[in-house]
Each structure stands twice: as C-alpha cells, then as structure tokens.
C-alpha positions in Angstrom: 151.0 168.0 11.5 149.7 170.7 13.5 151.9 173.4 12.2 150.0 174.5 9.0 153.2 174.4 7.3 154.2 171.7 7.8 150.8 170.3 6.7 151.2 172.4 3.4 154.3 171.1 2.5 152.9 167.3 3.0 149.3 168.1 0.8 151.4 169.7 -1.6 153.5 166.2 -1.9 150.8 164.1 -2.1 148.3 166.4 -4.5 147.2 164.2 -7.2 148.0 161.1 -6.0 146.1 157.9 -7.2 144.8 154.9 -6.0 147.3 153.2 -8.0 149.8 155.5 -6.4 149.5 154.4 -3.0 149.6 150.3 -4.2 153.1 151.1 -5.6 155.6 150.1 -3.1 158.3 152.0 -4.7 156.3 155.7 -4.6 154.7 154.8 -1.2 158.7 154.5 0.0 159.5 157.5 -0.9 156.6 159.4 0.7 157.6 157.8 3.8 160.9 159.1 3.6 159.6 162.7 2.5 157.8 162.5 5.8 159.6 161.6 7.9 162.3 164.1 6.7 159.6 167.1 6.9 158.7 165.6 10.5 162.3 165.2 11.5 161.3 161.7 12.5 164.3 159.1 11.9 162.9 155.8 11.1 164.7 152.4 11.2 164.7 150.3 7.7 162.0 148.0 9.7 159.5 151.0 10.3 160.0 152.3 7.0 158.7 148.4 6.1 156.1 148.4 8.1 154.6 151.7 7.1 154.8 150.9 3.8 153.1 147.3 4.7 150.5 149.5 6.4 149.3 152.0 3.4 149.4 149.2 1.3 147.4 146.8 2.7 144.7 149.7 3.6 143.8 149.7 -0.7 143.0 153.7 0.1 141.3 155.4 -3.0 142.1 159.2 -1.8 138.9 160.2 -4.4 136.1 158.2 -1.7 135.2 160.2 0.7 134.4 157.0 3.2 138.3 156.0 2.3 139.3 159.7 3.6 137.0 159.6 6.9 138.6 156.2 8.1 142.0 157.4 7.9 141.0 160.1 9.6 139.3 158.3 12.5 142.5 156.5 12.9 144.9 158.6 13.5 142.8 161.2 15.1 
C-alpha cells in the first residue's frame, strides 16, 4: 500500500462502506479478493477464511475515529 496508486484504487473500493458492510461475510469476501488481486497476493481458500474471520470479528464502524486509529496501530 505504499504506492499511492495502489492505495487509490483500494479507498476508491471501499468509499462508502458501512458498518453493516463489513459484518456481511459475503461483501467482506469479495474485498479480500479485490485485494489481493490489486496486491498481486495469491491467497489459499484458508487465508481467505481467516481474513474474513478477522474483519469480522473486529465489529469496525469505519465512521469512529477510535475504530480507524486501532486499525491503524495494527498494521502499522
């Protein structure tokens, strides 16, 4: 994500995404594939699982700022 293309294209996917959004298995799944096709990472049906477990079970509302900080701690 330190190309700022590459960062555009992934804001541009996820502008206007809900908190109910992101507790959707089925939208979160796709994302995940999105990203990892922009990133050119090739992920294994079990990673693809567990990624999807992981945004999930993190209940993030991208509209709290406190939400947005802790992800950004994370994976800083």
């Amino acid at each position: 994500m330190k190309t700022p293309a590459t960062k555009e294209r992934i804001k541009s996917i996820l502008e206007g995404v809900t908190k109910y959004d992101l507790q959707d298995r089925v939208k979160v799944r796709k994302w995940v594939k999105q990203f990892a096709k922009i990133l050119n990472e090739p992920l294994s049906e079990s990673q693809e699982d567990q990624l999807v477990n992981f945004i999930i079970a993190q209940k993030i509302d991208p509209n709290n700022m406190l939400h947005l900080i802790k992800l950004y701690t994370m994976f800083r």
